[in-house]
C-alpha positions as a LaTeX table, in Angstrom:
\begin{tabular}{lrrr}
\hline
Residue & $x$ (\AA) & $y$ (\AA) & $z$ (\AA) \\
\hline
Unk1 & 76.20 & 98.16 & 194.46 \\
Unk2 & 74.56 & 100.03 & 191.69 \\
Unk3 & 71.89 & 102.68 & 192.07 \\
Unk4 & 69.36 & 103.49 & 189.17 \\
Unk5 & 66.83 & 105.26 & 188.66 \\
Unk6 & 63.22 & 105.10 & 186.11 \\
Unk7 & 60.45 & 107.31 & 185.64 \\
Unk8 & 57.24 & 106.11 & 184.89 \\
Unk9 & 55.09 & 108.02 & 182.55 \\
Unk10 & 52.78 & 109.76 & 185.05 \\
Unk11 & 55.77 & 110.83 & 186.71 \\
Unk12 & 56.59 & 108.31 & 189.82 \\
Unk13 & 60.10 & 107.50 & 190.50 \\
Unk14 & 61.44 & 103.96 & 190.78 \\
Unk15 & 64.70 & 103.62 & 192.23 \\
Unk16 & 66.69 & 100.47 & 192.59 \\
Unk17 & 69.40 & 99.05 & 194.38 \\
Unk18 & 71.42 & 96.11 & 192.25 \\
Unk19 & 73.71 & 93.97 & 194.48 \\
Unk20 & 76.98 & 93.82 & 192.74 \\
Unk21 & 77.78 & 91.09 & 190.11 \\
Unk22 & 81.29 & 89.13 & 190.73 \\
Unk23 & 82.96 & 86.63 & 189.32 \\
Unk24 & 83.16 & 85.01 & 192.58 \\
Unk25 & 79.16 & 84.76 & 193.66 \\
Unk26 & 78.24 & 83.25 & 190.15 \\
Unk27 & 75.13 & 82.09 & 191.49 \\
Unk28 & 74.25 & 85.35 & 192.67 \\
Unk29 & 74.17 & 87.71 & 189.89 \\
Unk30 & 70.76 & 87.18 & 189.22 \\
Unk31 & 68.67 & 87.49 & 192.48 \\
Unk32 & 65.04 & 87.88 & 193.44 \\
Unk33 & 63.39 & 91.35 & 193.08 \\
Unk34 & 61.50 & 93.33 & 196.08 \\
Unk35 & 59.65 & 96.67 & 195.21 \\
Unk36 & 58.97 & 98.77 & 197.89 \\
Unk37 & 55.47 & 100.71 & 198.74 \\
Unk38 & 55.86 & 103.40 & 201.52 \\
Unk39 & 52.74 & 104.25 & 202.78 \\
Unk40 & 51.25 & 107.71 & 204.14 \\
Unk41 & 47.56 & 107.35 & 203.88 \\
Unk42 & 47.92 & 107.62 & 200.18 \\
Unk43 & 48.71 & 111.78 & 200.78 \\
Unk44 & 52.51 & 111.30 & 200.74 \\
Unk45 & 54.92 & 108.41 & 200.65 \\
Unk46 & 56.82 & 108.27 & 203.88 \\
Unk47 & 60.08 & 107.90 & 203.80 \\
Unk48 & 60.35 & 106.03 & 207.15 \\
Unk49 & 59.24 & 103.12 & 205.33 \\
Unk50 & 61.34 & 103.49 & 202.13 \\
Unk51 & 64.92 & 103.27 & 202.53 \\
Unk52 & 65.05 & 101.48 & 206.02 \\
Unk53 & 63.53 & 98.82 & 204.75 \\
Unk54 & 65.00 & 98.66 & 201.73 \\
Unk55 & 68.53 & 98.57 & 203.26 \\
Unk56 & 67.61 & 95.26 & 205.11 \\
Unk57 & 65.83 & 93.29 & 202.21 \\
Unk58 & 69.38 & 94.55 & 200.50 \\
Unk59 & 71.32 & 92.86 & 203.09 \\
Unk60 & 69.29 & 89.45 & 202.93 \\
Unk61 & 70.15 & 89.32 & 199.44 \\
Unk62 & 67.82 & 91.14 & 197.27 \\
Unk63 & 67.91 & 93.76 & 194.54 \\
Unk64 & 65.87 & 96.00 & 195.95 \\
Unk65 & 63.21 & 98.88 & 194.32 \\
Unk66 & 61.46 & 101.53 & 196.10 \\
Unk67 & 58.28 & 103.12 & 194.22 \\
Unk68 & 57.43 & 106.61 & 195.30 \\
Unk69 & 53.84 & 106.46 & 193.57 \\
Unk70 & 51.46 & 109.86 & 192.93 \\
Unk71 & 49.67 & 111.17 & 195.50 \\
Unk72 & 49.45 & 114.97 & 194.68 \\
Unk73 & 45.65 & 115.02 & 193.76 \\
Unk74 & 42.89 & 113.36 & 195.17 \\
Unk75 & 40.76 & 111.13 & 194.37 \\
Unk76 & 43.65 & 109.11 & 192.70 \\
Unk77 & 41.64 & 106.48 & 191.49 \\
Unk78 & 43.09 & 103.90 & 189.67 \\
Unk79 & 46.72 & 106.13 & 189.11 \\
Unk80 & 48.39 & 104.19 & 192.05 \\
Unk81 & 47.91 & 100.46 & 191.29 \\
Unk82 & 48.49 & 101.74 & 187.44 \\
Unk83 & 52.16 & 102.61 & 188.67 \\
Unk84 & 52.59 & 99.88 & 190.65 \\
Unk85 & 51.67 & 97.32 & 188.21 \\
Unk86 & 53.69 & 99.13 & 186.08 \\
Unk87 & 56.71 & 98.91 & 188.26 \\
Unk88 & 56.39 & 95.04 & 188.29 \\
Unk89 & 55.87 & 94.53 & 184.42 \\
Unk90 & 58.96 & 97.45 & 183.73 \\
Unk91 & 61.21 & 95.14 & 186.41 \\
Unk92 & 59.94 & 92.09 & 184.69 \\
Unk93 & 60.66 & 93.68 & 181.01 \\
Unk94 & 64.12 & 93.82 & 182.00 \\
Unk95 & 64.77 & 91.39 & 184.07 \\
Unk96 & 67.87 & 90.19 & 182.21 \\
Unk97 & 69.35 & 93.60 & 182.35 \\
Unk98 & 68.76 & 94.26 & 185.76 \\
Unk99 & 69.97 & 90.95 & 186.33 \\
Unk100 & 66.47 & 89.62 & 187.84 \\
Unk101 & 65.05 & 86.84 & 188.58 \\
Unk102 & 61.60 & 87.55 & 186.51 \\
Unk103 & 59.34 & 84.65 & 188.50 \\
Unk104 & 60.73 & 85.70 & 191.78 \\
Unk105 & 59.57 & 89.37 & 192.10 \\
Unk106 & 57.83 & 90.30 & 195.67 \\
Unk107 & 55.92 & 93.40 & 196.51 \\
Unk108 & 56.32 & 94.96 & 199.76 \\
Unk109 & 54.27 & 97.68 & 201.33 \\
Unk110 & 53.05 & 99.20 & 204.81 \\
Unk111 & 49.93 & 100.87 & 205.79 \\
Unk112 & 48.34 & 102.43 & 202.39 \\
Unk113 & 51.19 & 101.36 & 200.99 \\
Unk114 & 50.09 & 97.56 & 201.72 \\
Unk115 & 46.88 & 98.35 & 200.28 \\
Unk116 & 48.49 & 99.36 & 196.97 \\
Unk117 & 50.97 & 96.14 & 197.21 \\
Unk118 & 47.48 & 94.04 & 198.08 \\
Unk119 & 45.31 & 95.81 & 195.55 \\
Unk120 & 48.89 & 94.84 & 192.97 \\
Unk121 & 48.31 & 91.00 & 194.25 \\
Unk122 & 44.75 & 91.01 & 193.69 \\
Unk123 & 43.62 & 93.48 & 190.88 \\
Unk124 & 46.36 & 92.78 & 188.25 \\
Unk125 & 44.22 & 91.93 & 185.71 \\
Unk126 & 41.55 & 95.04 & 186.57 \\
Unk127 & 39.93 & 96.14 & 183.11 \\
Unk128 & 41.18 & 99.77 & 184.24 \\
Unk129 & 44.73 & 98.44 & 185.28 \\
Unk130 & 45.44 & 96.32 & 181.59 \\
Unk131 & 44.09 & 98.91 & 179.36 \\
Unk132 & 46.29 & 101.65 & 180.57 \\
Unk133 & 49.34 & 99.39 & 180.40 \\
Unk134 & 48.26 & 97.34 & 177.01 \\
Unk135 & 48.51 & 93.85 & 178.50 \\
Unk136 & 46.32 & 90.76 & 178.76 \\
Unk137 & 48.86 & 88.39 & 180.60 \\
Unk138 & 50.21 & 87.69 & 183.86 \\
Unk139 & 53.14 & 90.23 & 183.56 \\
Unk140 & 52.08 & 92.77 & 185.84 \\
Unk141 & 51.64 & 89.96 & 188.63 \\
Unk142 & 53.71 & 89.71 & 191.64 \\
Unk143 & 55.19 & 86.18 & 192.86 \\
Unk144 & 54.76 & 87.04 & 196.33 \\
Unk145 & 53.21 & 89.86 & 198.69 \\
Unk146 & 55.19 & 91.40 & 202.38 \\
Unk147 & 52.01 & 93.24 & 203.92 \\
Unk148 & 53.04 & 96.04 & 207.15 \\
Unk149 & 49.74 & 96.76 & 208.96 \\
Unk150 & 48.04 & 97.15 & 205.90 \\
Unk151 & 44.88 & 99.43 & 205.17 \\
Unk152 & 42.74 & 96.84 & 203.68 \\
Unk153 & 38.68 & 97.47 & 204.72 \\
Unk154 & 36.47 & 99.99 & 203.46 \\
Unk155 & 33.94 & 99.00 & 205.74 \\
Unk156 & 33.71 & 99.23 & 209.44 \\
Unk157 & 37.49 & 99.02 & 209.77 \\
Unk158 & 38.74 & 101.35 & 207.44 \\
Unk159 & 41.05 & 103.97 & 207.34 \\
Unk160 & 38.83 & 106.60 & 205.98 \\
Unk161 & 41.57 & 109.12 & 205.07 \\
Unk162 & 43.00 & 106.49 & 202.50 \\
Unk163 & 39.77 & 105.67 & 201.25 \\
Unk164 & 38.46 & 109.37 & 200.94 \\
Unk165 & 41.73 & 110.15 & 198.90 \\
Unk166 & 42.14 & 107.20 & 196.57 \\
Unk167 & 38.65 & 106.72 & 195.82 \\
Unk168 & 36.48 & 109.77 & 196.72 \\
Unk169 & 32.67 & 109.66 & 196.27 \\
Unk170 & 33.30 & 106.75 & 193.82 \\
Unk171 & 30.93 & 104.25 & 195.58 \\
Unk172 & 32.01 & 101.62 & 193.14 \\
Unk173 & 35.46 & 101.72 & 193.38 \\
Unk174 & 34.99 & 102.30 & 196.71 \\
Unk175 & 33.99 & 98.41 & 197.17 \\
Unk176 & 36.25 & 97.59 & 194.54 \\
Unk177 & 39.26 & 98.62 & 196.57 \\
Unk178 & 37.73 & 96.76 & 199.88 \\
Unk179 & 40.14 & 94.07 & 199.51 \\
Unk180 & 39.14 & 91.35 & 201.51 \\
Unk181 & 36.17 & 90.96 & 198.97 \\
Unk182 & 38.91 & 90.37 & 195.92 \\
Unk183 & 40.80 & 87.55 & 197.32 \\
Unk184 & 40.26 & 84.64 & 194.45 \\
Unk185 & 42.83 & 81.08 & 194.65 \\
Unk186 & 45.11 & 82.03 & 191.75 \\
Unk187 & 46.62 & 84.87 & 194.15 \\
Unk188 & 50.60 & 84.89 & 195.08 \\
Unk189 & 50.89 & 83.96 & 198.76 \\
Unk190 & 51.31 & 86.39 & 201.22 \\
Unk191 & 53.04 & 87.74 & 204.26 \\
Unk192 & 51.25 & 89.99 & 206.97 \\
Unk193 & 52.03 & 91.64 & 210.05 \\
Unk194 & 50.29 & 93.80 & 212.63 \\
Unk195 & 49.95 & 94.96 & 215.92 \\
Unk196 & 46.87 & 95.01 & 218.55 \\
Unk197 & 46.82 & 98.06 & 219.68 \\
Unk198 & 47.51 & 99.61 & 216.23 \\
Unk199 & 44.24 & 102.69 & 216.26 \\
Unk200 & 45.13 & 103.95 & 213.47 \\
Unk201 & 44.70 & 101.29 & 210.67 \\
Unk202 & 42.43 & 98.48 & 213.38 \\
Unk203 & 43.91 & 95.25 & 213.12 \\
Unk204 & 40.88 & 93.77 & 212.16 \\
Unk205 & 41.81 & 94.79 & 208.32 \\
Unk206 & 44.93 & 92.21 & 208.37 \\
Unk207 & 42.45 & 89.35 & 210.20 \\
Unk208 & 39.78 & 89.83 & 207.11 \\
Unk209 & 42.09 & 89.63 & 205.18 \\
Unk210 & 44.01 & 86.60 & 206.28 \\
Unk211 & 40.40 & 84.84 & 206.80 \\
Unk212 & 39.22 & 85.77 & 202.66 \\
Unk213 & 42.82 & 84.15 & 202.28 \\
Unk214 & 42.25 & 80.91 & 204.15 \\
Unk215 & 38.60 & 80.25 & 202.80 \\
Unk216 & 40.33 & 80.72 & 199.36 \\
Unk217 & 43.40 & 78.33 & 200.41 \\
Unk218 & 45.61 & 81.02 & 199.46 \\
Unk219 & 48.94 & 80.37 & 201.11 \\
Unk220 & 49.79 & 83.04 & 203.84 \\
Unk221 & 51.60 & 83.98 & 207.34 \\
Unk222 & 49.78 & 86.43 & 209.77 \\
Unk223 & 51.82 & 87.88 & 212.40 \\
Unk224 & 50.15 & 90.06 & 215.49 \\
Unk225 & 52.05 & 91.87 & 218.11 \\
Unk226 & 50.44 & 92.71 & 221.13 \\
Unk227 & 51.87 & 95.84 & 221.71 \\
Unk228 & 53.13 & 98.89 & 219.18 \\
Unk229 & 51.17 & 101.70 & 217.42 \\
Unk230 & 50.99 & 102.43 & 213.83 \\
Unk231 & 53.51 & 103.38 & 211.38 \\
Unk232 & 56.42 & 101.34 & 212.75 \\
Unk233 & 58.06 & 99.87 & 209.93 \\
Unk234 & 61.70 & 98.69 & 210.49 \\
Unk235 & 61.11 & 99.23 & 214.51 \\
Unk236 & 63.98 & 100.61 & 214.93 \\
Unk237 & 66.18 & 103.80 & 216.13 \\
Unk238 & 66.49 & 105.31 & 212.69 \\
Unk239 & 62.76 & 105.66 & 212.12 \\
Unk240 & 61.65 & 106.14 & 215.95 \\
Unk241 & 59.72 & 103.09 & 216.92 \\
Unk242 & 62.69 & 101.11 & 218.30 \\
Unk243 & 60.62 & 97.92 & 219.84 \\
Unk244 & 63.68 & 94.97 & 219.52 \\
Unk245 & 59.81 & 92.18 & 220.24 \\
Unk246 & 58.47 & 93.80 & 217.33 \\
Unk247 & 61.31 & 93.97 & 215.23 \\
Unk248 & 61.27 & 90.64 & 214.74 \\
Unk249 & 58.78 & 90.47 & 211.88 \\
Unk250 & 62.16 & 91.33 & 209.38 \\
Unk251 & 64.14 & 87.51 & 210.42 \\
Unk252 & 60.53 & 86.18 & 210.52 \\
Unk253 & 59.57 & 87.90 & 206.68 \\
Unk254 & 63.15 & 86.64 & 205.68 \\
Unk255 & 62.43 & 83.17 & 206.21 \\
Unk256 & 59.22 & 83.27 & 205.00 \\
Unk257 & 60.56 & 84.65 & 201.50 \\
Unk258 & 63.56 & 82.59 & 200.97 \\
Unk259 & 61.23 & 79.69 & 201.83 \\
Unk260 & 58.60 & 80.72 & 199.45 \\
Unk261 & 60.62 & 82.12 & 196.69 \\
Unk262 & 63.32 & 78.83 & 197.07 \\
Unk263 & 65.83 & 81.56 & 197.94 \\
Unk264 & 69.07 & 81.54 & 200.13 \\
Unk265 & 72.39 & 83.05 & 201.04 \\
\hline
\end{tabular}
């Protein structure tokens, strides 16, 4: 496996894992791309949901990318979904290099995190998120979206803390980043899980967001467990939430991905 490392210019770190290339897996030295978005309430990225989960995507077959994005000032405004969209158009720049698959490149994130991977999915083109990156095209677009109890409301349902430090008293961004109100048909399909009882981020943000997908005929998977709090990524041991019902959304996001990116091992 190699391990590398690139710094954006506002200083976030993107690290990536490379499955090895062999002469004996010829068909696998180019493989699809995930980049990972830990989320924290968009005060810190937690590493809980960085590493874990990169480890399995790396064992399903995937080069894998995990984006530690700014969050030392608030409001962040548009920095976050600048990096992000930077990540994707940097892995897609160098796709051949990194040995890539450059139309097969998902985004992954959980809580805040999600919201950035969302906001990725649905505000590519943003005025804000082009001019700082000096692009018109599709290059900064993910293929396909992996959402983990996502922050996604700035209305009834929101998670407040997110919202206060990404947007602050910016009313207009502030409905700009309400996601369920940017879902348009040219969107990658998506991926979603949640659970009931989650009273942190309500679970009503992934079920607006799945219905703005359906009226939209967006392509998507919604997954809700009954029981489980927030914050839960991999549930498992190693990040204390080990819930072996819940943990199923991984085999269940696998399928989903190889199906939708025409992927397998």
């Amino acid at each position: 496996m190699k391990f590398v490392e690139h710094k954006l210019a506002t200083g976030a770190m993107l690290t990536g894992y490379l499955r090895d290339e062999t002469t004996e897996m010829p068909s696998y030295n180019t493989r699809p791309a995930v980049l990972i978005l830990p989320g924290g309430g968009y005060r810190y990225c937690s590493p809980r949901e960085a590493d874990p989960v990169a480890v399995q995507f790396l064992q399903a077959g995937y080069h894998v990318f995990t984006l530690i994005y700014s969050t030392d000032h608030a409001p962040l405004l548009w920095q976050p979904l600048t990096e992000a969209a930077s990540a994707i158009l940097y892995l897609r720049r160098n796709a051949a290099d990194l040995r890539i698959a450059a139309d097969k490149i998902t985004i992954v994130g959980f809580s805040a995190g999600a919201h950035l991977a969302a906001s990725t999915a649905l505000l590519w083109d943003a005025a804000p998120v082009q001019q700082a990156l000096g692009i018109t095209g599709t290059e900064a677009r993910p293929n396909a979206v992996v959402l983990g109890y996502p922050v996604i409301s700035s209305g009834k349902f929101a998670h407040r803390g997110s919202f206060e430090n990404l947007c602050g008293a910016d009313e207009a961004l502030l409905q700009t980043m309400s996601l369920e109100n940017q879902v348009r048909p040219d969107v990658p399909p998506f991926f979603i899980w949640h659970t009931v009882e989650d009273q942190a981020v309500p679970v009503e943000n992934s079920l607006l967001l799945a219905g703005a997908l359906k009226e939209n005929n967006v392509p998507f998977e919604l997954h809700l467990f009954t029981h489980g709090g927030h914050g839960s990524s991999t549930c498992t041991n190693e990040v204390n939430t080990p819930n072996k019902h819940n943990n199923a959304w991984l085999p269940l996001c696998m399928g989903w991905l190889g199906e939708t990116l025409d992927f397998t091992l």
